[in-house]
N, CA, C and O atoms as a GROMACS GRO file, in nm:
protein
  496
    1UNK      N    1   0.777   0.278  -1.090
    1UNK     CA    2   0.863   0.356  -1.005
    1UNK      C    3   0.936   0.262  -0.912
    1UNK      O    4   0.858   0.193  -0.846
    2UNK      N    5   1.050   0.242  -0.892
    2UNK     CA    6   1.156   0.188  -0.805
    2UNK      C    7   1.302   0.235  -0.823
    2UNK      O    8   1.368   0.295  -0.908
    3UNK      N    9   1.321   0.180  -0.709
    3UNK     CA   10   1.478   0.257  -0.684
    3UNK      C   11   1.552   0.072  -0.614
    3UNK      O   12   1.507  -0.034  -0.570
    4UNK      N   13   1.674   0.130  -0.641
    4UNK     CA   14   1.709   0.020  -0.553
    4UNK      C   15   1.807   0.058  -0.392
    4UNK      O   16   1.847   0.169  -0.356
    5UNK      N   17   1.820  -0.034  -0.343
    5UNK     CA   18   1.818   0.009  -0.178
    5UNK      C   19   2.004  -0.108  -0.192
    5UNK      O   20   2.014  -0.228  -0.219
    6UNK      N   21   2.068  -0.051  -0.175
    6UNK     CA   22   2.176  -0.139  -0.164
    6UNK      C   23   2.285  -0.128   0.026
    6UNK      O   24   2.308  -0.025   0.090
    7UNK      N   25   2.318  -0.240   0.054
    7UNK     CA   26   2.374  -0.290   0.140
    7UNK      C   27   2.474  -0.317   0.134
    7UNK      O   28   2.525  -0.286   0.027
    8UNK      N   29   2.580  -0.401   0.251
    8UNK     CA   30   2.708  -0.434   0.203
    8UNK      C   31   2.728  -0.563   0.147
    8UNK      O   32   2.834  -0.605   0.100
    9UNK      N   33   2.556  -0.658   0.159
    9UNK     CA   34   2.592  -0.744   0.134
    9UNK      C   35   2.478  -0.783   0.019
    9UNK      O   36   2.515  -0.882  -0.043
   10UNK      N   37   2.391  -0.747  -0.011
   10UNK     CA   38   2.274  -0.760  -0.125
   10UNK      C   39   2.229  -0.629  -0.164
   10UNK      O   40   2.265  -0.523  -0.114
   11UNK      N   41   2.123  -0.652  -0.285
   11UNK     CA   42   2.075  -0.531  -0.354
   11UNK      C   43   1.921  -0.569  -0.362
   11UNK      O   44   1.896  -0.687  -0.334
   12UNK      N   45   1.829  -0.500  -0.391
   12UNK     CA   46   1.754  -0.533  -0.352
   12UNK      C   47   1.656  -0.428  -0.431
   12UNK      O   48   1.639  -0.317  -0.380
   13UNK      N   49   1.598  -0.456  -0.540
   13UNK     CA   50   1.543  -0.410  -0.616
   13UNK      C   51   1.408  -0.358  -0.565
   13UNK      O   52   1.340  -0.453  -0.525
   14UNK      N   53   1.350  -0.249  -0.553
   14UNK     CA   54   1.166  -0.216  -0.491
   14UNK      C   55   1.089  -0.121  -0.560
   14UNK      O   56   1.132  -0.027  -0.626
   15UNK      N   57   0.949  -0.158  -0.538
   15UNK     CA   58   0.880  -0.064  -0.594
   15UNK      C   59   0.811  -0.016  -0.505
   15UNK      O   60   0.766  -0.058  -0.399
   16UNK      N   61   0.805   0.111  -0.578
   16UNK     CA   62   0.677   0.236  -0.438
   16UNK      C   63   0.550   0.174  -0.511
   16UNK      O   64   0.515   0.162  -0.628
   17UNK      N   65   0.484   0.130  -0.356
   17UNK     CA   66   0.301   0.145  -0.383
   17UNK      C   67   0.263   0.264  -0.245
   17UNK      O   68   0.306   0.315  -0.141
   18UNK      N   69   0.161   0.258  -0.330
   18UNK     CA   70   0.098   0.372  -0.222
   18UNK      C   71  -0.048   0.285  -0.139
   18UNK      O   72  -0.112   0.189  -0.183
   19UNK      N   73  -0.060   0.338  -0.048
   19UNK     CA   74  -0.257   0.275  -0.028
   19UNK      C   75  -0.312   0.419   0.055
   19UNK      O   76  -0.253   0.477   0.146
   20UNK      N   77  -0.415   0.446   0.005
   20UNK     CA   78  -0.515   0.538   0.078
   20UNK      C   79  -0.606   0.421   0.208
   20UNK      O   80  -0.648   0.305   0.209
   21UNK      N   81  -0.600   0.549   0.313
   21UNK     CA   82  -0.599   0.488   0.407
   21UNK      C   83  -0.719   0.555   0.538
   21UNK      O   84  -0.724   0.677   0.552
   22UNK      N   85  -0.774   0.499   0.591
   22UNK     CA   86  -0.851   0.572   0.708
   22UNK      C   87  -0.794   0.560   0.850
   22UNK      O   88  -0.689   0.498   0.864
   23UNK      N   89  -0.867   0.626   0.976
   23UNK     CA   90  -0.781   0.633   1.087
   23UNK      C   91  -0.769   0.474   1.174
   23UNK      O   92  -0.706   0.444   1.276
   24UNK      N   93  -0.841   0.408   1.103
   24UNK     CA   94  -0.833   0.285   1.221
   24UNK      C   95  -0.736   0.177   1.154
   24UNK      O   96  -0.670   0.100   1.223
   25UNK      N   97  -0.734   0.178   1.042
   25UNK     CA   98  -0.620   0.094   0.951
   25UNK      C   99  -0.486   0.143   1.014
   25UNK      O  100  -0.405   0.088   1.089
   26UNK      N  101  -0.494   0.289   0.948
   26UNK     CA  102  -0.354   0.370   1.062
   26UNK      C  103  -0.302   0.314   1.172
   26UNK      O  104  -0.196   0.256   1.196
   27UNK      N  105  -0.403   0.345   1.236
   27UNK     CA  106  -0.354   0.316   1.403
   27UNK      C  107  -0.310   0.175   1.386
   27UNK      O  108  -0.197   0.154   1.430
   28UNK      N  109  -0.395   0.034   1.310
   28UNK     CA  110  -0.280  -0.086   1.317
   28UNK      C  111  -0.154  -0.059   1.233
   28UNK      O  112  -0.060  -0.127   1.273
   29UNK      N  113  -0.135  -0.004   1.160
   29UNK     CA  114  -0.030  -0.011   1.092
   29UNK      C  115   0.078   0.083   1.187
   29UNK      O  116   0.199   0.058   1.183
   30UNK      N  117   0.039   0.162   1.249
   30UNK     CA  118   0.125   0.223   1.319
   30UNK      C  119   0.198   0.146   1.440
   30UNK      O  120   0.314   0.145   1.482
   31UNK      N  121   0.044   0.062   1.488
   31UNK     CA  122   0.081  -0.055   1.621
   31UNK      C  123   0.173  -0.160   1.594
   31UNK      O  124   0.219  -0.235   1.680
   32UNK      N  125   0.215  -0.167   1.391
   32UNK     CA  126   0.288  -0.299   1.368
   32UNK      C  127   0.474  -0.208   1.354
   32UNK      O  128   0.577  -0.251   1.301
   33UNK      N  129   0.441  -0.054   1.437
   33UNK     CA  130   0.575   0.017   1.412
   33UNK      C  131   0.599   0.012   1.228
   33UNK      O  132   0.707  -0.003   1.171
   34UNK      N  133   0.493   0.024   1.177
   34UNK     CA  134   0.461   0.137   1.041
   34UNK      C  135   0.539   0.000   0.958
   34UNK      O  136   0.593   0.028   0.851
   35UNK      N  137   0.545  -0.126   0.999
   35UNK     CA  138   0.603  -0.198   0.883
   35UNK      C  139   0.519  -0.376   0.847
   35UNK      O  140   0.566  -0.486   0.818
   36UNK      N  141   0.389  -0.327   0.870
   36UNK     CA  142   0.270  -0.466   0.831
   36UNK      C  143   0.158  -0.383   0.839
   36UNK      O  144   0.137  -0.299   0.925
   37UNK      N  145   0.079  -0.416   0.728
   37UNK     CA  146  -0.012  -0.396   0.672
   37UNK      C  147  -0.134  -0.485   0.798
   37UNK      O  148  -0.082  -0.592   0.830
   38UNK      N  149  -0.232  -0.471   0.848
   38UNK     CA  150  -0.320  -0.557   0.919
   38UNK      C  151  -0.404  -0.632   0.830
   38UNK      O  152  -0.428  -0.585   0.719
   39UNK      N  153  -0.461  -0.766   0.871
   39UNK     CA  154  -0.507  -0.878   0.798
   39UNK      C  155  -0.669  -0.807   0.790
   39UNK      O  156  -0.733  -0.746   0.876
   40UNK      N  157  -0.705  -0.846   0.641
   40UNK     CA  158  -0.833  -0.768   0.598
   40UNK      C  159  -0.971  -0.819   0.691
   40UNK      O  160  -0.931  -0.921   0.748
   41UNK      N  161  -1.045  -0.807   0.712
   41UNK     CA  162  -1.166  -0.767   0.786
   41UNK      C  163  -1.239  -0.883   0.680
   41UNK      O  164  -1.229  -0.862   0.560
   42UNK      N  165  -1.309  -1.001   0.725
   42UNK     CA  166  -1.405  -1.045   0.624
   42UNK      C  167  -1.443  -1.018   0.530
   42UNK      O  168  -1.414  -1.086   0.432
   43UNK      N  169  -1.509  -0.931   0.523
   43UNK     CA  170  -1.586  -0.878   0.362
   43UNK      C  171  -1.473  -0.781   0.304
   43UNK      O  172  -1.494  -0.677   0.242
   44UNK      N  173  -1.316  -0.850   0.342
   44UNK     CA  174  -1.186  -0.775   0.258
   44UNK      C  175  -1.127  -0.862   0.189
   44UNK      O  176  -1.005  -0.843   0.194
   45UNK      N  177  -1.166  -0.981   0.103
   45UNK     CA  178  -1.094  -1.048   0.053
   45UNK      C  179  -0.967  -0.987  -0.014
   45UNK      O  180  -0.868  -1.061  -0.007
   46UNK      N  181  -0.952  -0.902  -0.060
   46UNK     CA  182  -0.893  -0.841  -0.119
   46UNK      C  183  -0.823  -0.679  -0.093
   46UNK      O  184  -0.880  -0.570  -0.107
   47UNK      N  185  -0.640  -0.716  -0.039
   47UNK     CA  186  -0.562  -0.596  -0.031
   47UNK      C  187  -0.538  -0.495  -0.153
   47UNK      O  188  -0.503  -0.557  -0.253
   48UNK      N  189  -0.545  -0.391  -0.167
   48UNK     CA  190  -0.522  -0.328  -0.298
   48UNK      C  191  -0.443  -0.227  -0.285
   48UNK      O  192  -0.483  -0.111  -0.269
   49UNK      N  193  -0.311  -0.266  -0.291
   49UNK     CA  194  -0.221  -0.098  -0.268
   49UNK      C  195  -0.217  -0.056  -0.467
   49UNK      O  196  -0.238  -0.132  -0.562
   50UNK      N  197  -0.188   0.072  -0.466
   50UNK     CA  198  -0.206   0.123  -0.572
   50UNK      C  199  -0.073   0.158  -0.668
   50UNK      O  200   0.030   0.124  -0.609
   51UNK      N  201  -0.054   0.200  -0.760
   51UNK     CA  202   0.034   0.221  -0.815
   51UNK      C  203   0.097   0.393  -0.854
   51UNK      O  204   0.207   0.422  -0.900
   52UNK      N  205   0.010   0.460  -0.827
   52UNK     CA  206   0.025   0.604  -0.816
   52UNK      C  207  -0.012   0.674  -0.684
   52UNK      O  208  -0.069   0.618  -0.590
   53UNK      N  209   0.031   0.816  -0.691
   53UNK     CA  210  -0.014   0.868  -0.572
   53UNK      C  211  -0.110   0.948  -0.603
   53UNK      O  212  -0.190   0.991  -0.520
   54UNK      N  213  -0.111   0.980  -0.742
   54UNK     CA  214  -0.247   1.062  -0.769
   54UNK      C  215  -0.396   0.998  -0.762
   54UNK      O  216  -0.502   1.053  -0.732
   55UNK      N  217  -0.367   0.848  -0.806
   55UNK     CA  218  -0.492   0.756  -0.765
   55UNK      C  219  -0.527   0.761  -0.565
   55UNK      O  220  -0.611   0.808  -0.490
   56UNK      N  221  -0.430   0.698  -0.559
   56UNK     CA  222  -0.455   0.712  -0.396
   56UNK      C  223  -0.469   0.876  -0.324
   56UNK      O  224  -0.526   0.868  -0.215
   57UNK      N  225  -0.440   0.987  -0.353
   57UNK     CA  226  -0.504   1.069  -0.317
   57UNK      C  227  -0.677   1.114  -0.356
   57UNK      O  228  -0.779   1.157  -0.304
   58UNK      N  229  -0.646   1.088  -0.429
   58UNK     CA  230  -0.830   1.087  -0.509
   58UNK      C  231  -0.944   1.016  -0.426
   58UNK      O  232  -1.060   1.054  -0.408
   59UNK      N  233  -0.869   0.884  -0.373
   59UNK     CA  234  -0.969   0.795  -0.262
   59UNK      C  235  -0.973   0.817  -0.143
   59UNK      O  236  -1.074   0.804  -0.074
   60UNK      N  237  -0.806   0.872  -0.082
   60UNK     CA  238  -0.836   0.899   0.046
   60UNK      C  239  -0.887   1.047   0.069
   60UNK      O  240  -0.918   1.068   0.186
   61UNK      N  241  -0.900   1.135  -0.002
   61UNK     CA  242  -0.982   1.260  -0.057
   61UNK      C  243  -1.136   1.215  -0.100
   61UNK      O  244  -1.225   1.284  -0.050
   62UNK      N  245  -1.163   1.142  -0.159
   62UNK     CA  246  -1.300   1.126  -0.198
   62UNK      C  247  -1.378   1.035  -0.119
   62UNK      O  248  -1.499   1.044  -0.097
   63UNK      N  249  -1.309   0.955  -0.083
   63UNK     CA  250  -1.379   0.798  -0.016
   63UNK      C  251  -1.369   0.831   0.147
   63UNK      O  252  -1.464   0.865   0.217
   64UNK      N  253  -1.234   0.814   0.190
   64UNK     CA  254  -1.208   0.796   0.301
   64UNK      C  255  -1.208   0.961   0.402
   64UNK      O  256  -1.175   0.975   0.520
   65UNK      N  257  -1.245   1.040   0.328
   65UNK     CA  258  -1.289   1.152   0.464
   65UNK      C  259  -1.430   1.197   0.438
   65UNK      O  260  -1.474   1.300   0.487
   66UNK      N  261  -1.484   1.136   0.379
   66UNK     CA  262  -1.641   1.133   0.341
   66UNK      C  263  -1.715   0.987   0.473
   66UNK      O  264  -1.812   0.985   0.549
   67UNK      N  265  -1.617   0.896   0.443
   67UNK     CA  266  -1.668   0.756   0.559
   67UNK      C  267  -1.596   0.787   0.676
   67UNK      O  268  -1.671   0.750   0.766
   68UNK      N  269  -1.458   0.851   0.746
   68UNK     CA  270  -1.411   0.884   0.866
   68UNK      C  271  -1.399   0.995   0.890
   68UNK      O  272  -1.382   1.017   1.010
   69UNK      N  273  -1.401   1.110   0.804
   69UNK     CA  274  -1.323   1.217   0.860
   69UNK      C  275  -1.209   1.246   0.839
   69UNK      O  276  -1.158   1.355   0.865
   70UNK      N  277  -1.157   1.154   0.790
   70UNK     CA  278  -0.996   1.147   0.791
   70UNK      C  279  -0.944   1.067   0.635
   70UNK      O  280  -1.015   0.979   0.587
   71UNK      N  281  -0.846   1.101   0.584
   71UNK     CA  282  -0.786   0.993   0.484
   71UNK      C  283  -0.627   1.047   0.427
   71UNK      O  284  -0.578   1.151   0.382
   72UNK      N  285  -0.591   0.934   0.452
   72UNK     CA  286  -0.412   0.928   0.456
   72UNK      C  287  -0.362   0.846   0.329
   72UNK      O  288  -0.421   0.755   0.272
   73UNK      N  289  -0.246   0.899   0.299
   73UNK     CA  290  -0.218   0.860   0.180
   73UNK      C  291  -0.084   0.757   0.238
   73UNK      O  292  -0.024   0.800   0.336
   74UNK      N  293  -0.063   0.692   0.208
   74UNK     CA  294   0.067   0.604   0.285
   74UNK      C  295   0.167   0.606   0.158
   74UNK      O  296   0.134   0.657   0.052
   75UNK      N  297   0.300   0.542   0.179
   75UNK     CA  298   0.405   0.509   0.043
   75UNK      C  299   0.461   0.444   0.123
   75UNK      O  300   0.480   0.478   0.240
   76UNK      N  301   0.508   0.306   0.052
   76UNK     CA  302   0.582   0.203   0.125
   76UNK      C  303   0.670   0.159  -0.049
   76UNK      O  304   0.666   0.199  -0.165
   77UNK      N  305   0.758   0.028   0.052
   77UNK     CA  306   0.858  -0.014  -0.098
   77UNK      C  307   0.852  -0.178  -0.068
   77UNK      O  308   0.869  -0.230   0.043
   78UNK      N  309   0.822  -0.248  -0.197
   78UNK     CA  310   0.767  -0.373  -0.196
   78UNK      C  311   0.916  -0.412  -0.280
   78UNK      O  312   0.975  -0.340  -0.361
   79UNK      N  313   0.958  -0.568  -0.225
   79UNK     CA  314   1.054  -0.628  -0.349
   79UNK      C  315   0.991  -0.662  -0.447
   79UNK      O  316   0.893  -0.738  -0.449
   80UNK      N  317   1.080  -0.569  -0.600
   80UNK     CA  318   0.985  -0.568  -0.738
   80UNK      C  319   0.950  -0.753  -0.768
   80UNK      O  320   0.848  -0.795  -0.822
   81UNK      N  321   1.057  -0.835  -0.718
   81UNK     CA  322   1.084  -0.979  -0.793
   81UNK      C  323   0.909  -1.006  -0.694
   81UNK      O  324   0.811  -1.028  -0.765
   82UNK      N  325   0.891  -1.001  -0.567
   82UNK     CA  326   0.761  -1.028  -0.512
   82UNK      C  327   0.663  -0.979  -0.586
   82UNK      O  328   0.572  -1.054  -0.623
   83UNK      N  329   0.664  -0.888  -0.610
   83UNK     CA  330   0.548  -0.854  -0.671
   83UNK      C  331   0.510  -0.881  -0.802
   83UNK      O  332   0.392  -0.898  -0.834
   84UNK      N  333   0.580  -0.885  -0.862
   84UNK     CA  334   0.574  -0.992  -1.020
   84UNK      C  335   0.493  -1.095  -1.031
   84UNK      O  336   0.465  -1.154  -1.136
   85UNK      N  337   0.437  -1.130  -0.875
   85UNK     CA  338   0.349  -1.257  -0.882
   85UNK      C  339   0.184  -1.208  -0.918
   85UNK      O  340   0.101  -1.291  -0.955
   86UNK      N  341   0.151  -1.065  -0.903
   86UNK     CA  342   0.071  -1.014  -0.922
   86UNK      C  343   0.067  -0.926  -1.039
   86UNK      O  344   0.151  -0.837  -1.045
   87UNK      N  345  -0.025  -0.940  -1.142
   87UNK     CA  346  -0.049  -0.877  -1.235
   87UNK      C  347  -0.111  -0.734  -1.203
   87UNK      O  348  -0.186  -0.724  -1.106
   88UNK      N  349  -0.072  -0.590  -1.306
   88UNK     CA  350  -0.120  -0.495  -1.255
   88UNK      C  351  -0.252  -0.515  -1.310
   88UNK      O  352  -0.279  -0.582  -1.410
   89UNK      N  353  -0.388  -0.409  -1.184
   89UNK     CA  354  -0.493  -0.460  -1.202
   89UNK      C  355  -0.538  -0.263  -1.288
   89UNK      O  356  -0.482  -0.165  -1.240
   90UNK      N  357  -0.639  -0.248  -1.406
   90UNK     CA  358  -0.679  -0.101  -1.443
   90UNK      C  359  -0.810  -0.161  -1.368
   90UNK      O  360  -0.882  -0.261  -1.376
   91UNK      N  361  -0.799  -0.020  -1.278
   91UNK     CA  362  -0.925  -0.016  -1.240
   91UNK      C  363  -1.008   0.079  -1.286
   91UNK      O  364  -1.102   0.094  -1.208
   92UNK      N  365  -1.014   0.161  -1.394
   92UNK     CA  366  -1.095   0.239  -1.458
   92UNK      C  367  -0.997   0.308  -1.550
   92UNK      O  368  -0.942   0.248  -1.643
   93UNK      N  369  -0.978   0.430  -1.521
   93UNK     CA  370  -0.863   0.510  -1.621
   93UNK      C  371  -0.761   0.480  -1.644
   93UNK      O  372  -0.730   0.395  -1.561
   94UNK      N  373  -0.670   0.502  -1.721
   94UNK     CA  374  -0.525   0.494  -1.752
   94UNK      C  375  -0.456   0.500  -1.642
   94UNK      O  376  -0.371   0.412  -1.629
   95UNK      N  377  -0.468   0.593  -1.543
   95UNK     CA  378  -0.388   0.547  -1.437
   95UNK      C  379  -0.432   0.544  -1.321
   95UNK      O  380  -0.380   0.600  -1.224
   96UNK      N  381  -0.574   0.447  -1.320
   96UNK     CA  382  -0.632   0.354  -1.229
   96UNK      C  383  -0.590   0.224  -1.204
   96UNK      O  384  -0.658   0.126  -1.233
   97UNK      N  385  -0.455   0.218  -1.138
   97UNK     CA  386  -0.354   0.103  -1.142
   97UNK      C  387  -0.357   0.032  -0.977
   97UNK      O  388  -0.370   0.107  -0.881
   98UNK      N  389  -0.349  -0.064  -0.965
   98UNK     CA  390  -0.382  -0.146  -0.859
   98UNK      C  391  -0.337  -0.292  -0.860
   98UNK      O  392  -0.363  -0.363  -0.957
   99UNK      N  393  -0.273  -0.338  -0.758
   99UNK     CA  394  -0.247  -0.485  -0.758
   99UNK      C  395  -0.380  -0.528  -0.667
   99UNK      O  396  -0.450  -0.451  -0.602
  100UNK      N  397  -0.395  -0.679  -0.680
  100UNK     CA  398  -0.499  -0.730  -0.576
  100UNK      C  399  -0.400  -0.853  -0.533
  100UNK      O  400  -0.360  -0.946  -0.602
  101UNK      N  401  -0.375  -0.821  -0.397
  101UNK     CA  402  -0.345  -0.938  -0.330
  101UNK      C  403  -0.423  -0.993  -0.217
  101UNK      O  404  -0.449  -0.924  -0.119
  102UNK      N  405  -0.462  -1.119  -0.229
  102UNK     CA  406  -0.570  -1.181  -0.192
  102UNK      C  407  -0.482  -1.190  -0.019
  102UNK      O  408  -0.363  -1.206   0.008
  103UNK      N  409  -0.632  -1.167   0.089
  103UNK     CA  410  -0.629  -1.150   0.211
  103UNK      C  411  -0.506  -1.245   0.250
  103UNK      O  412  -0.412  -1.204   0.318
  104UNK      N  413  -0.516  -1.385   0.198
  104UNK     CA  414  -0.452  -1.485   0.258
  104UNK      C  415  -0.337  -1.453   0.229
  104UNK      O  416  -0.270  -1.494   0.324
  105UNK      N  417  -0.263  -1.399   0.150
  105UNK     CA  418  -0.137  -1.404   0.097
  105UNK      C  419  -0.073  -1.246   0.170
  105UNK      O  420   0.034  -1.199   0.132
  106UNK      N  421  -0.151  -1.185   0.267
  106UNK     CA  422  -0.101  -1.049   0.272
  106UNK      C  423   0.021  -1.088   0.410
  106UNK      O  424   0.122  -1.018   0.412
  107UNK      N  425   0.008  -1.180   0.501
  107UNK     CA  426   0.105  -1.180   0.579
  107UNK      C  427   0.260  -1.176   0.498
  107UNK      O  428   0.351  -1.095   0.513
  108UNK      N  429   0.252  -1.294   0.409
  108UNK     CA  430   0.367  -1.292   0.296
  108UNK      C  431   0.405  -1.232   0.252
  108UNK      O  432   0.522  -1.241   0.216
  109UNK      N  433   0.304  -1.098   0.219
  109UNK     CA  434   0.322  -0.930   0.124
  109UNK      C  435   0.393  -0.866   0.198
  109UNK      O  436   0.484  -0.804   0.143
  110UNK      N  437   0.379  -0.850   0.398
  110UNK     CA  438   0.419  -0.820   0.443
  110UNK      C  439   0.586  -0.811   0.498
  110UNK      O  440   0.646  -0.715   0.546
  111UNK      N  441   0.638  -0.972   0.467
  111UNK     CA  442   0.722  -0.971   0.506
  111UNK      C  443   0.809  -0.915   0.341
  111UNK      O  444   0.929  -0.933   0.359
  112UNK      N  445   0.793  -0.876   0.243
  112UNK     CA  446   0.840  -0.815   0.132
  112UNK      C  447   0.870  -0.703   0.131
  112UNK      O  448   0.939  -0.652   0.042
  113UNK      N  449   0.818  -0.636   0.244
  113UNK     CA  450   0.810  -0.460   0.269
  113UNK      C  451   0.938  -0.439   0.305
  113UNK      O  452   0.980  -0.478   0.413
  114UNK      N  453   1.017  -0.369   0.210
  114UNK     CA  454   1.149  -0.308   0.246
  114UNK      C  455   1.122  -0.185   0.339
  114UNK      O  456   1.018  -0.122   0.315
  115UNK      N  457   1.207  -0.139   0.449
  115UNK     CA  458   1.204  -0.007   0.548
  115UNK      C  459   1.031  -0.024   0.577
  115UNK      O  460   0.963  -0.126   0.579
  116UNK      N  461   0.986   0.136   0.600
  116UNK     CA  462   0.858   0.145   0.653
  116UNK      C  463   0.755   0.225   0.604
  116UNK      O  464   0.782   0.305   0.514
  117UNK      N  465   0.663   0.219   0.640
  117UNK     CA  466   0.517   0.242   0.597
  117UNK      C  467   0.538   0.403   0.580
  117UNK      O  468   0.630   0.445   0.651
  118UNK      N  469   0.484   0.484   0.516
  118UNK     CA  470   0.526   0.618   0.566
  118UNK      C  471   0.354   0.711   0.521
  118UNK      O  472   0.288   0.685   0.420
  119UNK      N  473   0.314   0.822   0.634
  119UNK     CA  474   0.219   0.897   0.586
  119UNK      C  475   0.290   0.983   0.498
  119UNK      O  476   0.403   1.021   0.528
  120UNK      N  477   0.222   1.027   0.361
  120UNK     CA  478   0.283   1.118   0.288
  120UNK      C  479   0.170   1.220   0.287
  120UNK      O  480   0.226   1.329   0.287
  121UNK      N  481   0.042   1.239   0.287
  121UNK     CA  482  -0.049   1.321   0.307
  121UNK      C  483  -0.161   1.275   0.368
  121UNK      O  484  -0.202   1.159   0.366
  122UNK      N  485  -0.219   1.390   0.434
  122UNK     CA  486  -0.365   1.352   0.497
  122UNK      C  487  -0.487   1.474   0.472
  122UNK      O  488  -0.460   1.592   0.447
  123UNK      N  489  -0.570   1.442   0.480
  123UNK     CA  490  -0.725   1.531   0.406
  123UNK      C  491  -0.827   1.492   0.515
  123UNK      O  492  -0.862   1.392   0.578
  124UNK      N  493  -0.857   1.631   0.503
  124UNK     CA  494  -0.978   1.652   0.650
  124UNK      C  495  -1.109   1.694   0.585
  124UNK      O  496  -1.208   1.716   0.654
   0.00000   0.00000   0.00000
């Protein structure tokens, strides 16, 4: 899924990822004005935004309001040429789709983020 985003002076090819999300991730992502992802927590080597929204509702529905109370589905738009550096990852079913971008490399991911972070659903 991508669209492209055009200007007066470049084009700029992107793809929608999604990430399921809990309330304290939120709140940094909200504190970075909804456009950086926050640097993973030690035992996070690994960022994983997803490739569907039906995957990421499933986690922030199953996972994340079972551990907070809360779970948010986000949609953001990555430049497709950036992300090419990452192979898609199956994480179980057919459309258990996932990139892994390693902790160190997420400031870099960040600055790839076309516009902003956006909540698209939340589950109580």
């Amino acid at each position: 899924m991508s669209k492209t985003e055009t200007s007066t002076e470049t084009s700029t090819e992107t793809t929608t990822l999604w990430r399921p999300t809990g309330p304290e991730e939120l709140a940094l992502v909200e504190a970075s004005g909804w456009r950086r992802w926050p640097p993973r927590l030690p035992d996070q080597p690994i960022f994983y935004p997803v490739l569907n929204e039906d995957y990421a509702i499933r986690i922030a529905r199953d996972w994340n309001v079972p551990a907070s109370g809360v779970g948010h589905v986000t949609r953001f738009e990555v430049e497709s040429a950036f992300l090419a550096r990452y192979p898609v990852r199956q994480a179980g079913g057919e459309t258990i789709l996932e990139l892994w971008v390693p902790a160190e490399e997420l400031d870099e991911f960040n600055t790839h983020i076309v516009g902003t972070i956006d909540v698209v659903r939340e589950f109580r």
